[in-house]
C-alpha positions as CSV (number, residue, x, y, z in Angstrom):
1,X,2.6,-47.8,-0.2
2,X,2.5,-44.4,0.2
3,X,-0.4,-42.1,1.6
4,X,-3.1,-40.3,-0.9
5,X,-1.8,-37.2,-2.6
6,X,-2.9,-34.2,-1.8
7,X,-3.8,-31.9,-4.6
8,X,-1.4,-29.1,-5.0
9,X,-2.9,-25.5,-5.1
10,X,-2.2,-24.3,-8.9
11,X,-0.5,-21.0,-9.6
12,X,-2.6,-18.1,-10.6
13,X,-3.5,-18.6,-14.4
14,X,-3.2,-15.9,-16.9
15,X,-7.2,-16.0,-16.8
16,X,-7.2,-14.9,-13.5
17,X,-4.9,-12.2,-13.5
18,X,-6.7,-10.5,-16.4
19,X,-9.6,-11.1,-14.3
20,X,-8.2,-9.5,-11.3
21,X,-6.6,-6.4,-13.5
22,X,-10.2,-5.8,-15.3
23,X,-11.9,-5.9,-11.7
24,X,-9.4,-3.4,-10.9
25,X,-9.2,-1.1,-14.1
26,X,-13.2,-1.3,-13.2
27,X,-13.4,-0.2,-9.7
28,X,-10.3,2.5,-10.2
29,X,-12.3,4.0,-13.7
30,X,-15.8,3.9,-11.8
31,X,-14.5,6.0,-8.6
32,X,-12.0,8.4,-10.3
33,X,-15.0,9.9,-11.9
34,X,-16.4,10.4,-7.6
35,X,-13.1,11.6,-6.7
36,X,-12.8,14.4,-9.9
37,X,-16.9,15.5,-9.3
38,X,-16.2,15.7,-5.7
39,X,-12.8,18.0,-6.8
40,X,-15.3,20.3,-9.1
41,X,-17.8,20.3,-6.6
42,X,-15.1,22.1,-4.1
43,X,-14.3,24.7,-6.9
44,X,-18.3,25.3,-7.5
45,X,-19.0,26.0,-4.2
46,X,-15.9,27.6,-3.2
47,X,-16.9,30.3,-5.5
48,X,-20.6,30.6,-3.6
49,X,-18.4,32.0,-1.0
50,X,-18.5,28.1,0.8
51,X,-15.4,27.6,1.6
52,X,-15.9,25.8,4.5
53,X,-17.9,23.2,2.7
54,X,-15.5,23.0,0.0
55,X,-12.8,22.2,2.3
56,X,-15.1,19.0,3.6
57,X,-16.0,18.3,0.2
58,X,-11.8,17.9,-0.5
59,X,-11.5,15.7,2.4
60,X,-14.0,13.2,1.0
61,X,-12.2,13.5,-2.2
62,X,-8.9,12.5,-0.7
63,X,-11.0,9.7,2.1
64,X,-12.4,8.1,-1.5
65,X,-9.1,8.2,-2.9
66,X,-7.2,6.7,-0.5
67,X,-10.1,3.7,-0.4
68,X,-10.0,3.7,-3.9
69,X,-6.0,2.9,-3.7
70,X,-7.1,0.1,-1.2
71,X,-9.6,-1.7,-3.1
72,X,-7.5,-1.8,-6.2
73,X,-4.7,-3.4,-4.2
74,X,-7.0,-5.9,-2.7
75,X,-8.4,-6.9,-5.8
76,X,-5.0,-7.6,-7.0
77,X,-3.9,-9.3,-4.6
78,X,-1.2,-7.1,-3.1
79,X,-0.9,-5.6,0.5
80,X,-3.6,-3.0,0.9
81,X,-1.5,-0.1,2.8
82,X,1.3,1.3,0.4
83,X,2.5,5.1,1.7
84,X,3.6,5.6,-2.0
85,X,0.2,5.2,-3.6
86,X,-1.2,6.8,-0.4
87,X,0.4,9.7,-1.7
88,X,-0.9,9.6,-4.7
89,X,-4.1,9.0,-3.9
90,X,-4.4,12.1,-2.1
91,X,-2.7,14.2,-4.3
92,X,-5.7,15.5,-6.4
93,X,-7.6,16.7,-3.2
94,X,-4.0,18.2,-1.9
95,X,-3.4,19.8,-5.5
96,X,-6.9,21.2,-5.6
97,X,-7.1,22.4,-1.6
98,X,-4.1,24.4,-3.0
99,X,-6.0,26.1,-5.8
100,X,-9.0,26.6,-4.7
101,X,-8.9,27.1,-1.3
């Protein structure tokens, strides 16, 4: 006689990958919209004559996009540091400190 069966952990169904993607799609379309108003912010107050303050503001752009990177891996279930998409997370702050700073 052999001993009870454990129950096998089930692969990830379809259902929860959409799940995870939407969650993602979600959290990436939500804090894009941060990352871009922080960028316009810099250009606004760049021209006051602010430049110091639009340098910070570009730094929390690029901070935001490197969490939003993060959290997107996370949700979907991959490792969360990738220097790839590290890159291109920061590379609207890094485009704009070249423009407008």
């Amino acid at each position: 006689m052999s001993g009870p069966r454990r129950p096998t952990p089930a692969p990830q169904t379809s259902i929860d990958r959409v799940r995870r993607r939407v969650g993602a799609v979600g959290l990436f379309s939500i804090t894009i919209h941060g990352v871009l108003g922080l960028v316009g912010g810099a250009y606004v107050v760049d021209r006051d004559g602010r430049s110091t303050d639009a340098a910070w503001l570009l730094v929390i752009s690029a901070v935001i996009g490197i969490l939003t990177v993060v959290g997107v891996r996370v949700i979907l279930g991959r490792p969360p540091v990738s220097v790839l998409w590290s890159v291109v997370a920061v590379l609207p702050a890094a485009v704009a400190a070249f423009v407008i700073l």
